[in-house]
C-alpha positions, 0 to 999 in steps of 0.5 A, a space after each residue: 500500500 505504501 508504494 501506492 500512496 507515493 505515486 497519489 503523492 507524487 501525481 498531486 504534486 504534479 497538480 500542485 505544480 499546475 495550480 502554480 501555472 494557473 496561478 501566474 496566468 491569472 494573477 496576471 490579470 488582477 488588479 487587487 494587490 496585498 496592501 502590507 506596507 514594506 520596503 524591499 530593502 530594509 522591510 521596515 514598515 511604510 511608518 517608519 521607513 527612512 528613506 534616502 534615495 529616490 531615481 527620477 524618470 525623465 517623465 517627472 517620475 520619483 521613486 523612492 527607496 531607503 538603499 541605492 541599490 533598490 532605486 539604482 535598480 529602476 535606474 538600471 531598468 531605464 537604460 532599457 527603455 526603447 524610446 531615447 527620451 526615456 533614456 538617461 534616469 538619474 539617482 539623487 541622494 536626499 540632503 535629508 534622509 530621515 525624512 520618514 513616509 507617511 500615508 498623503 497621495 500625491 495624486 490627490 493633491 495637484 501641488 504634489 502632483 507630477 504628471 507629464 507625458 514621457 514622450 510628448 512632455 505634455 501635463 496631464 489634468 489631474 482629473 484626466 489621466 492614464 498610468 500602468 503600474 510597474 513592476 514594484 507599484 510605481 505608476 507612469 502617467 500618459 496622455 495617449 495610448 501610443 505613448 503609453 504602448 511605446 512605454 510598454 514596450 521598452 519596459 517588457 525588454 527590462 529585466 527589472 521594471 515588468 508591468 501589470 496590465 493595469 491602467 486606471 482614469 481619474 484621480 481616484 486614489 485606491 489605498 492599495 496604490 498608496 505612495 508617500 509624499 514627494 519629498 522633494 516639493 516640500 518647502 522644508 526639504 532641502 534640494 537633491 544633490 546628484 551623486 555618481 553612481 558606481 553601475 558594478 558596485 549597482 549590480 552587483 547588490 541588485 543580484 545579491 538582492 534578487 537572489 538571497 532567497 533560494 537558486 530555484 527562484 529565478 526572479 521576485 514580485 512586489 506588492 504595490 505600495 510606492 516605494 514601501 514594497 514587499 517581496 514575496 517570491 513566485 512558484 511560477 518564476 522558477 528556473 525553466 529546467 528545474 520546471 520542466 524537469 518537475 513535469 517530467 518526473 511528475 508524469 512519466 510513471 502515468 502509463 505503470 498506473 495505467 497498468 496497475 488499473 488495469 491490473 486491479 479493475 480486472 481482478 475486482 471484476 473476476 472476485 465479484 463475478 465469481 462471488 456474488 451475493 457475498 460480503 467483501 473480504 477484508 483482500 477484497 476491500 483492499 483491492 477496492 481501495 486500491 481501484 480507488 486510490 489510481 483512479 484518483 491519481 488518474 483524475 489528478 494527473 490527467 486535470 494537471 496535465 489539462 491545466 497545464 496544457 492551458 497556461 504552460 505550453 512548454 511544460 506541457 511539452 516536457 509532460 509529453 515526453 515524460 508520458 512517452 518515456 514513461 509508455 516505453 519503460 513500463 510498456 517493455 513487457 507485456 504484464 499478462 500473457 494472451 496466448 498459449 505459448 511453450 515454456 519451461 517444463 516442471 522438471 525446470 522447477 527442480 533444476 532451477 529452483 529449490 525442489 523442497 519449496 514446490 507447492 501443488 494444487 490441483 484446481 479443477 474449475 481451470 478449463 483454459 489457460 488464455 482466460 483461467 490460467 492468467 487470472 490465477 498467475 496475476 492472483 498468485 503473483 501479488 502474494 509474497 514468497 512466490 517465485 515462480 508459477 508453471 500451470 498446467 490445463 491438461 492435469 489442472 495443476 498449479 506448480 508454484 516454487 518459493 516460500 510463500 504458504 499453501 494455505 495462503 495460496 489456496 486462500 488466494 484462489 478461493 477469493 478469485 472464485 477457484 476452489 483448490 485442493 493440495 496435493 503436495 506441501 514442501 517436504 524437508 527431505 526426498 531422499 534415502 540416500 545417508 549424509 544428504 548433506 554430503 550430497 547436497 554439498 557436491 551438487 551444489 557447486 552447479 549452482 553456488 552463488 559464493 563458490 570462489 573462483 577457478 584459478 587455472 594455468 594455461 603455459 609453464 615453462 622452464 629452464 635447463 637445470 645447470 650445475 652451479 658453479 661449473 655449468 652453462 649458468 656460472 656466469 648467467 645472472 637471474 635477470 637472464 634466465 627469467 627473460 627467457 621462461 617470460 618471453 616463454 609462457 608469452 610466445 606459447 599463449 601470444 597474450 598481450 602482455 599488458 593484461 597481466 595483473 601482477 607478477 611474484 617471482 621466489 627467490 632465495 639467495 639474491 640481495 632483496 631476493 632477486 626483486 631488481 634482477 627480477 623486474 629488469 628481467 621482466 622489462 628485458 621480455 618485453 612485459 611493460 613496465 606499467 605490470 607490476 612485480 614484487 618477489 617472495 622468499 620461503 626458502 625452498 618452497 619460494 617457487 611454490 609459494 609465489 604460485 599461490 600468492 598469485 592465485 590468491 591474488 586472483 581468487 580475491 578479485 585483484 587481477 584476473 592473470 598473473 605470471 608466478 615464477 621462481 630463479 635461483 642462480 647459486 653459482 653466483 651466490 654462497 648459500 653460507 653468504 645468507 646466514 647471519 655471521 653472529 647470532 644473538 645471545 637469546 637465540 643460543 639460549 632458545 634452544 627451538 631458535 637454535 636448530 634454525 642455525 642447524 645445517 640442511 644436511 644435518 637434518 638430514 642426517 637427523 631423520 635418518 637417524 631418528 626415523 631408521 632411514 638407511 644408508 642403502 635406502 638412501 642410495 638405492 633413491 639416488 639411483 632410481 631417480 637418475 634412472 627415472 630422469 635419464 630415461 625421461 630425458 632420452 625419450 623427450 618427455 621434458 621438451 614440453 616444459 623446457 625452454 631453451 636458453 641462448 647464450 653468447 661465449 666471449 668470443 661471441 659465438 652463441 649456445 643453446 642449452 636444452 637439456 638438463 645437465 644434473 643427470 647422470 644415466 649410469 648411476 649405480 646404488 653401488 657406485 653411490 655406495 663408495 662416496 664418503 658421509 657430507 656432514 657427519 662422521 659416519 653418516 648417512 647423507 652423501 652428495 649423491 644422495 642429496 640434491 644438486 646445487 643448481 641453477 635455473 628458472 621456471 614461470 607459469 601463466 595463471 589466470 581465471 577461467 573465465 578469462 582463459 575461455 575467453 582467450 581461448 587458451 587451452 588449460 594444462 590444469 587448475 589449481 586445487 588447495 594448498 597448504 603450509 604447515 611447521 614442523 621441528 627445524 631439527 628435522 626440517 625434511 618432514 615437512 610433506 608428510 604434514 603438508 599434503 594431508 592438510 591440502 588434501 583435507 582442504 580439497 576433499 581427496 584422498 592419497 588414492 585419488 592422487 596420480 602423481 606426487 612431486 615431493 622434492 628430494 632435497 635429501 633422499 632421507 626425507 623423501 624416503 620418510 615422507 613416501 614411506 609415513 604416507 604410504 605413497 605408492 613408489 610408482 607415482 612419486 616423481 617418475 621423471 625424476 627429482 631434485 637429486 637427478 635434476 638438481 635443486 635450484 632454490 627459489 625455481 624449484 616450486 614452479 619447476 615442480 609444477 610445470 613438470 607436474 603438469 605436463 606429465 598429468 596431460 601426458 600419462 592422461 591422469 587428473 590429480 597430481 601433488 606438489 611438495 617440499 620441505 622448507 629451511 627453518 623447520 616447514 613443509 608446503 604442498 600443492 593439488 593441481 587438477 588436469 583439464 580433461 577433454 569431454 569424451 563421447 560417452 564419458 559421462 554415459 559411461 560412468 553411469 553405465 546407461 546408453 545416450 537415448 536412456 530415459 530419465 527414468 534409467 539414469 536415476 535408477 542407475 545413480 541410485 545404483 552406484 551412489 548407494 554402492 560407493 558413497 564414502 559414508 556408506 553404511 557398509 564401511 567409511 572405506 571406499 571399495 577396493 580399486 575405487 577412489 573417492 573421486 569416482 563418487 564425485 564423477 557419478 554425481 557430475 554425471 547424474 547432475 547433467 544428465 538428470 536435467 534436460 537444459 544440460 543433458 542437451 547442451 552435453 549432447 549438442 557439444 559432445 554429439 553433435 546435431 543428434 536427435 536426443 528425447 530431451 527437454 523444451 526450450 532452454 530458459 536462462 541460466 540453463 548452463 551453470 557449470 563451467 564445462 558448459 559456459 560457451 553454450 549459446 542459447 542459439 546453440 540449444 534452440 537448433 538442437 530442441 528444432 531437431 527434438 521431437 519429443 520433451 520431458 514433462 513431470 508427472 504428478 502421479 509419478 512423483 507422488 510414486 517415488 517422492 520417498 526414494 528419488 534422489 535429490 535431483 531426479 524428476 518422473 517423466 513422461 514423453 508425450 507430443 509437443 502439441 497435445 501438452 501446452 504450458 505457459 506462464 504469465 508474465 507480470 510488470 514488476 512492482 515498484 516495492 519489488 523489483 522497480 529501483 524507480 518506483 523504490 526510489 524515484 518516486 518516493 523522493 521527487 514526491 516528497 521534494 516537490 510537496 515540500 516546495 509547495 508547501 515553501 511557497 505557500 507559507 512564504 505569503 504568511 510568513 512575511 517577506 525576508 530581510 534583504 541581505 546586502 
């Protein structure tokens, strides 16, 4: 109701506005004037106002003021006039100026009298003459009409006399024309004395004078009393604009009313049709009410817009277009459907809206959907809670999905005549399944509006592992290698540098961790200098690390690509050089602070030594991972993720390095065998079974999917979860072991579901605990090789990692891979990337074992069967089946989430099939598509797909009564029949302002309320009397 009384409030304004209009044309034909006696300039009354100016016209005329700047007003006006011999007014100043006004009429006395002819200079009988009264009250005597017109005619060009079109005969002297006496002819006052104006110094007080008021007023009025006048200002002298912009807010909303007549009348009609004879109810007496309330807006705006049209013709006009606007804003959407036409189909309801809140009533008076089914939606549509209507006429059924009650619902069709019966209320759950939670949670991504953003790498490269201090990289700053890994992942994706977001680049030796090297090495790419860079140093995890600063980045909204990059050049920089050459006291007195200062291979040794890592263990690893990553090498497999880096000799001539030079292909456990302990007398911990010290560089290119989609750039994976934990910095290397349990926590999996691990061998003792505590498979941990094979480059090793992570995933066609390490100072950090996996024909077919033409019916017998077998919660055991993952339950979910609902089992089948002809559902209705396998599905797409459909799926009541207690929470019944024989439709209602109307919420309410109050200013300025003049 609140919205209705704001738009009657707003339409009155739009009368008021035309009162104001009529008020201008009429009063400028009165000749009745208020009689208060005040002066404009120090509204004092006539009584003991002082005055000490007075401005003579060249026809004798004295007006009289108590300030210049009030008579140098008329003088000013003068200047004006369009005959020469009214030009040249002059301003006097009194000798006298306490001389007050007193109540004699010249005109009523001949020695006092002035009246002459301005143009003729003829003196006028004062029983025979003619004035008009100017724009403040003075009167202009005249002997003839031309004169008198030539007169009026200069003063309608000055912008301070304005005349009324008054004009009296005789000598009569009204009280409302009252002037006080000439002072000049009096015996007792001495003679005016000229006195040179300053014209600027004039206008400039005039203005401050005619607009001290309010900047919506663009001109004043005055009564007639002489010199003793007041001002009051005008509603009709507001600023043109202003006015018309008034109007036109005042009237565009017209045609929503209409409708909302239109809407209500008809809805009265059908209540009292339907329920003769019978007392209103109190709805009844409201939709009554409301009949009323736009009627009366109706009348008022159509009478203002007559009135208007009388007086105003520019600001009707303005109406006219606000009328027109108006018409199309509101008009856009028809508010009722008049004919049948095809829409979504009740399984929509399940798909798009939240099945627990369907309601359906069966309403077996519904013969037709033009006239019955159009006067329930417009019913249903008013009541709050009501998120969509879907009737059916063939079954009589109402659908209706929100929160509003059924009690409310079926109330509603009783007051309209159309008795309803409920054959179905919201139910809390539908399903058998355990943990409906659990399911609810993975389905839901199709359809959560938090879910965060997909962060995914399009290109990673790196550079050849170089030994340190004797290899191809000796001499090669970092700036070097990361020019080379940027023009990299630039030249494999050809994007435009500029629209990187932000580069972080690991680094742990370098002064500042590398952040000159690394921004000179982006400038040297070609990365322009506008992209920002900043660098990270975690130690070993640098690489790593910086990956996830930039898909954090990303997640939160701050860029949508970045470039995360490690180097590390240890032949230029003594790892030694870094550490703190004197320690303070207070760190050898903490004794966890100490072990920070405890050399990398001595914890190594530590966890051999208290986890029983042995010698042989340690060697037999070495060797494997030379073998791994020389049979790697040879076959190729790391030419993907490398980049070649060009070097010039001193003699000028260039090199290319592109091949890793750590690898050592006849590595044997009993070579490895007769090297001596590194780092304690009678050690475990050798150099062959430790990792290389290296040099190199690594970058990936990562950014949202949506702007991968965009750019049309194929995607090596997605980023899942990461994690860093603490561990004791005496035994450092067990860092993964914590680490990758924690990121697969965060994401959900299991070691199971994992294909690939890449777990740095900074020492082979770690590895070696960390593979063996999570039970890891050997076969999956780096089967290319690792850090002992390739080498160990600090800040690179984190990126590296990934760009081979995600190669091998795409070439071994697996999913699931880690990345982790160990960290300095006692931390371990671990990484989940996801491979992207093409859509396959009869993949997702495949998975639930169905063939592509099976009914809806078999698919969801067939998710009940494998959901039931390998939920992770299932009552037969929390322990997946042998050979199963976990992750095959999410695929089976995938699987049944597309293929249970007919918008994207038929975008599916259009992307994987082709043109086939599929038994699908209707028309797709927006958002359709929601998973992002799904995006780049055009509604043009599916359309040409459902012209090829001949048959579509229709939910069935009786069907869903049937096996409600058993359906999983997305299945639907179902029911093939011709498009022809079941037609559905649903009508469409103009949004009301309290809704969905951000003009009728906001607009309205404020240009109604601001225009009453300017009313309701202007009408008390008359009682409240003139303002003080400011100067």
């Amino acid at each position: 109701m609140a919205h209705h009384i704001l738009m009657l409030l707003l339409l009155s304004s739009l009368l008021l506005l035309s009162t104001c209009v009529y008020g201008h044309g009429a009063h400028s034909h009165a000749a009745g004037i208020n009689d208060d006696k005040r002066c404009p300039s120090c509204n004092m009354a006539a009584k003991d106002a002082k005055f000490t100016w007075f401005t003579e016209l060249n026809n004798g005329q004295r007006i009289y003021t108590c300030a210049m700047n009030t008579g140098d007003d008329y003088k000013k006006g003068s200047n004006y006039f369009s005959h020469p011999s009214l030009v040249g007014a002059t301003m006097y100043q009194l000798a006298n100026s306490s001389t007050t006004c007193t109540n004699a009429c010249p005109e009523c006395d001949d020695s006092l009298m002035v009246v002459k002819d301005p143009i003729s200079g003829d003196i006028v009988s004062s029983k025979n003459f003619t004035f008009i009264c100017l724009k403040r009250g003075q009167k202009i005597y005249f002997s003839s009409t031309g004169t008198k017109a030539t007169f009026l005619a200069g003063l309608a060009a000055s912008p301070y006399f304005g005349v009324r079109n008054v004009s009296c005969g005789g000598n009569q002297c009204p009280d409302q024309f009252q002037v006080p006496n000439d002072l000049a002819a009096t015996t007792t006052a001495p003679s005016p004395t000229a006195t040179s104006i300053d014209s600027s110094t004039a206008i400039a007080d005039a203005e401050r004078f005619c607009t001290g008021a309010s900047v919506m007023f663009s001109g004043f009025q005055t009564t007639v009393h002489g010199t003793c006048v007041k001002l009051f200002f005008q509603p009709w002298v507001l600023d043109t604009s202003v006015k018309y912009a008034f109007g036109f807010i005042g009237v565009f909303a017209l045609p929503l009313m209409n409708e909302y007549l239109v809407r209500t009348r008809e809805s009265l009609r059908q209540t009292f049709r339907k329920r003769k004879n019978k007392t209103p109810s109190v709805k009844q007496m409201h939709k009554i009410i409301l009949t009323l309330l736009y009627m009366a807006q109706m009348t008022i705006a159509y009478l203002a817009m007559l009135v208007v049209m009388i007086y105003d013709t520019g600001l009707f006009i303005s109406l006219i277009l606000g009328f027109g606007f108006g018409f199309i804003l509101f008009k856009a959407e028809k508010p009722i459907a008049t004919k049948e036409e095809p829409t979504e189909t009740i399984a929509a309801v399940w798909r798009f809206s939240d099945f627990k809140s369907l309601t359906i009533l069966h309403v077996p008076q519904m013969m037709c959907a033009h006239k019955c089914g159009g006067t329930i939606t417009r019913a249903l549509e008013q009541i709050e809670g009501v998120h969509r209507i879907y009737i059916d006429i063939s079954d009589k059924c109402v659908y209706v999905s929100g929160s509003a009650p059924s009690k409310e619902l079926m109330s509603t069709l009783d007051d309209i005549g159309y008795e309803a019966s409920l054959l179905h209320e919201p139910v809390p759950d539908v399903d058998n399944l355990p943990t409906m939670q659990r399911i609810e949670r993975i389905q839901g991504h199709m359809h959560a509006p938090a879910a965060p953003v997909e962060v995914v790498i399009v290109a990673a490269t790196r550079t050849p592992i170089a030994k340190a201090k004797r290899g191809a990289f000796k001499d090669t700053t970092p700036d070097v290698l990361l020019r080379h890994v940027f023009e990299g992942i630039i030249n494999q994706t050809k994007i435009d540098p500029k629209i990187i977001g932000d580069i972080v680049v690991g680094n742990v030796l370098q002064p500042g961790s590398a952040a000159v090297g690394a921004r000179m090495g982006q400038l040297c790419a070609g990365i322009p200098y506008s992209v920002p860079l900043n660098s990270v140093n975690r130690q070993c995890s640098s690489g790593l690390q910086a990956f996830a600063n930039v898909a954090a980045g990303i997640r939160a909204g701050y860029y949508d690509v970045g470039i995360a990059a490690g180097v590390e050049s240890m032949s230029l920089t003594d790892m030694a050089s870094s550490a703190p050459e004197v320690a303070w006291e207070d760190v050898y007195a903490n004794e966890a602070a100490k072990n920070c200062t405890v050399s990398m291979g001595l914890t190594s040794e530590n966890v051999a030594a208290k986890y029983g890592i042995t010698r042989t263990q340690q060697d037999t690893m070495a060797a494997e991972s030379h073998a791994k990553a020389a049979a790697a090498q040879q076959n190729g497999l790391f030419k993907g993720e490398i980049t070649p880096v060009i070097l010039k000799t001193d003699d000028g001539k260039e090199v290319v390095v592109s091949q890793d030079e750590g690898i050592r292909p006849g590595t044997s456990v009993q070579g490895l065998a007769k090297l001596r302990a590194s780092f304690k007398e009678n050690g475990t911990t050798t150099a062959g079974n430790s990792s290389q010290v290296s040099d190199g560089a690594a970058a990936c290119l990562v950014m949202t999917r949506a702007m991968a989609e965009k750019l049309q750039l194929p995607i090596l994976g997605s980023f899942v979860s990461y994690s860093v934990v603490g561990v004791p910095p005496e035994i450092m290397g067990v860092g993964p072991a914590l680490a990758i349990p924690d990121a697969l926590a965060k994401a959900g999996l299991t070691i199971n579901d994992i294909d690939i691990f890449e777990i740095n061998e900074a020492f082979a003792s770690q590895a070696l605990f960390c593979i063996d505590h999570l039970k890891i498979p050997k076969e999956k941990v780096n089967p290319k090789g690792g850090a002992i094979a390739l080498g160990h480059p600090l800040g690179c090793t984190g990126a590296r990692q990934i760009a081979t992570l995600l190669y091998e995933l795409k070439r071994t066609n697996k999913q699931y891979g880690v990345v982790s390490m160990c960290i300095g100072t006692g931390m371990g950090a671990a990484a989940i990337f996801k491979r992207e996996r093409m859509v396959k024909k009869l993949d997702l077919y495949s998975i639930l074992d169905v063939p592509p033409h099976a009914s809806m019916d078999e698919v969801k017998q067939a998710y009940r069967k494998l959901a039931l077998l390998h939920h992770p919660d299932r009552k037969q055991g929390s322990v997946p089946a042998e050979g199963v993952s976990s992750t095959f339950f999410q695929d089976v979910n995938e699987a049944y989430d597309t293929l249970s609902n007919p918008e994207s089992r038929t975008a599916y089948d259009l992307k994987a099939y082709g043109m086939s002809t599929f038994a699908t559902s209707t028309n797709p209705i927006e958002g359709a598509v929601k998973d992002d396998g799904y995006k780049r599905m055009t509604s043009e797409d599916v359309n040409r797909l459902m012209a090829h459909s001949n048959s579509f799926d229709r939910f069935s009541t009786a069907e869903y009564h049937r096996n409600r207690s058993v359906m999983a929470p997305n299945a639907i019944g179902r029911r093939t029949t011709g498009f022809a024989e079941r037609k559905q439709f649903r009508a469409k209602a103009v949004p009301l302002p309290s809704k969905n109307s951000t003009i009728g919420a906001l607009i309205v309410p404020v240009a109604a309320i601001a225009i009453m109050a300017l009313g309701v200013n202007i009408m008390s300025q008359g009682t409240r009397g003139p303002k003080k003049a400011t100067h």
